[in-house]
C-alpha positions in Angstrom: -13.4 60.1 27.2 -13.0 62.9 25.0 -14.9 63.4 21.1 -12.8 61.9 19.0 -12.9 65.7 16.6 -12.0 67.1 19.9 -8.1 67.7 20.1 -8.5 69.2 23.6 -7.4 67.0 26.5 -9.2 67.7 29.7 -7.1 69.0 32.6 -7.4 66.4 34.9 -5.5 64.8 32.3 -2.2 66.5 33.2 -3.1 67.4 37.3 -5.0 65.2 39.6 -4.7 65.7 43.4 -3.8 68.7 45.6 -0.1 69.7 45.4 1.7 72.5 47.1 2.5 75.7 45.4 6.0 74.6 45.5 5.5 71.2 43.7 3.2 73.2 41.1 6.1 75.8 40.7 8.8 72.8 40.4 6.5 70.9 38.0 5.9 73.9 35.5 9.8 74.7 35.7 10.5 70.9 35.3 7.7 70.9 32.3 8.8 74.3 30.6 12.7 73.3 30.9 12.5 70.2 29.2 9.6 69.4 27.4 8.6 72.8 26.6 12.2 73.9 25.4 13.5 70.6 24.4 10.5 70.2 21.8 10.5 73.7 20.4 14.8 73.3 19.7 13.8 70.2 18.1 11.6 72.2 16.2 13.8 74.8 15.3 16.4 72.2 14.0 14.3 70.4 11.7 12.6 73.2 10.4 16.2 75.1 9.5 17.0 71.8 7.9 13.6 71.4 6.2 14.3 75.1 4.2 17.9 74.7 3.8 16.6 71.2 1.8 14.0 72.9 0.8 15.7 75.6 -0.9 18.7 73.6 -2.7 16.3 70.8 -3.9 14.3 73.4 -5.3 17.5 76.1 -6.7 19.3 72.6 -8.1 16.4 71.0 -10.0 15.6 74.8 -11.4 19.4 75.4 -12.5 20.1 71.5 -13.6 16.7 71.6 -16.0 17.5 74.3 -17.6 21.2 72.5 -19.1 19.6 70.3 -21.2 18.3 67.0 -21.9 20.2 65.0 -19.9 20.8 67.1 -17.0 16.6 67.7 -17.3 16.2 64.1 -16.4 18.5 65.0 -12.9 16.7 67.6 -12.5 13.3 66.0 -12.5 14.6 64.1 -10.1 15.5 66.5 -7.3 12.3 68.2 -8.3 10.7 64.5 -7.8 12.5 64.6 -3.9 10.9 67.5 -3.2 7.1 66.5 -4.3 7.9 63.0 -2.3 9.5 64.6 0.5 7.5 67.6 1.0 9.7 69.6 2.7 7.7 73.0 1.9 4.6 71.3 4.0 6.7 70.0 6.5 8.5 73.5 7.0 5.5 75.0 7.2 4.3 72.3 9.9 7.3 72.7 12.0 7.4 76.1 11.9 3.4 76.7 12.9 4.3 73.8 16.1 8.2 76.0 16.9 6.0 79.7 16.2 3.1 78.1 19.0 5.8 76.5 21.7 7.8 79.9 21.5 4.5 82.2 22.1 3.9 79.4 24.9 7.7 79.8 26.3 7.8 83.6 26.1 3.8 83.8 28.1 5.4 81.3 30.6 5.3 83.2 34.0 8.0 81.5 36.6 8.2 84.2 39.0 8.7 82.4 42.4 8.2 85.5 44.6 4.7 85.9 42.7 2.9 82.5 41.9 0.1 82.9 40.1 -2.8 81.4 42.0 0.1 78.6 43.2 1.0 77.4 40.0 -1.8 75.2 39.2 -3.4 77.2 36.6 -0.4 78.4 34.9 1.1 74.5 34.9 -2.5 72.8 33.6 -2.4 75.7 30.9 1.1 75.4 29.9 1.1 71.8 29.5 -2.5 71.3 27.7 -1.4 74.0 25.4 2.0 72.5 24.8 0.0 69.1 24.4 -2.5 70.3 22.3 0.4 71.9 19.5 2.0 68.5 20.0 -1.0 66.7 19.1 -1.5 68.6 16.3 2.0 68.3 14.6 2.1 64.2 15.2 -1.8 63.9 14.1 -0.5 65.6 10.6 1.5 62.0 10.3 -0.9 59.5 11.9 0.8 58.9 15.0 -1.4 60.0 18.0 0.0 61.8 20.5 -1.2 59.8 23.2 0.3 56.7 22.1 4.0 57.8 22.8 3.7 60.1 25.8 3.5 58.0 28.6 6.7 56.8 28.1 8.4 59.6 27.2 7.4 61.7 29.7 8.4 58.7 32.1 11.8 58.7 30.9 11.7 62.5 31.1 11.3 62.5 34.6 13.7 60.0 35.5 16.4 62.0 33.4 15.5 65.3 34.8 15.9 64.0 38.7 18.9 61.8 38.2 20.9 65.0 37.1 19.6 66.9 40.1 20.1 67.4 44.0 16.5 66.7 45.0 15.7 66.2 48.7 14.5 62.7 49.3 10.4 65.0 50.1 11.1 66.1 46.7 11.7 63.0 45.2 8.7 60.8 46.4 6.4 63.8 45.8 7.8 63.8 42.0 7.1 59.6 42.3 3.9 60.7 43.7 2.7 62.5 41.1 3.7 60.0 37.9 1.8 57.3 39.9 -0.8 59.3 39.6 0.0 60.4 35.9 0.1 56.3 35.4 -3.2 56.2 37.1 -4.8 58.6 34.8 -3.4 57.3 31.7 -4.5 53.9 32.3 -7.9 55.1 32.9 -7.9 56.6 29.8 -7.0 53.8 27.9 -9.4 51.4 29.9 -6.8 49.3 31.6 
């Protein structure tokens, strides 16, 4: 169990077992295709619709205070929306969490002619680092990380395979490997 200050998640977290070089290489593609991309486009959605609220709460209640009394009272408001809403912070959270996947994404090396020491280095890294900017974003809110993931990645898996041609090798390895993902996270969580 790790220090509850320590946002690091130990790599047997992610990998346990001996897997080939090619179910390494098909994890990490799996991993950086879906999670990796998927999150950082969400990302990148909420934060352009952060600033574009962002900006118009702010340019409105500047414009609408300076009509008058009554229009002053509107404008307080929409200046009120953006103190409750914080869409400055959040903009700035969501773009720290899309800035860290993308310098993940663009350092992710998927050469199959080439694997890097067969893939398990460069998958443990890519995921604990992707994991660990995760974290950070959802612990700004209260949620922990940990508490959703499971399932998530669960029904990740299941989407990903259903909309490919896997071999039926292919298949139980990928069922291998979220028992053992199952097995890990119940460990964790003492159960």
């Amino acid at each position: 169990m790790t220090d509850a200050k320590d946002k690091s998640v130990p790599a047997s977290m992610y990998l346990r077992g001996e897997h080939t070089a090619d179910d390494r290489y098909s994890l990490l593609q799996i991993y950086g295709s879906k999670r990796l991309n998927g999150q950082r486009e969400y990302y990148a959605n909420r934060l352009h619709e952060f600033k574009v609220n962002s900006d118009l709460t702010f340019t409105l209640g500047l414009g609408l205070t300076g009509l008058g009394t009554i229009l002053a009272a509107l404008g307080a408001v929409l200046v009120g929306f953006q103190q409750i809403y914080d869409w400055e912070r959040q903009s700035a959270l969501y773009e720290d969490a899309k800035r860290g996947l993308k310098q993940i994404n663009d350092n992710l090396f998927l050469d199959e002619n080439n694997p890097p020491n067969e893939w398990k280095d460069e998958l443990i890294n890519t995921v604990k680092t992707t994991e660990s900017i995760l974290q950070t974003e959802t612990d700004q809110w209260g949620q922990p990380a940990f508490d959703t993931t499971p399932q998530s990645l669960d029904d990740f898996i299941r989407s990903y395979t259903k909309q490919r041609t896997l071999t039926d090798e292919q298949r139980k390895k990928i069922d291998d490997l979220m028992t053992q993902v199952r097995k890990i996270v119940e460990a964790k969580d003492g159960g």
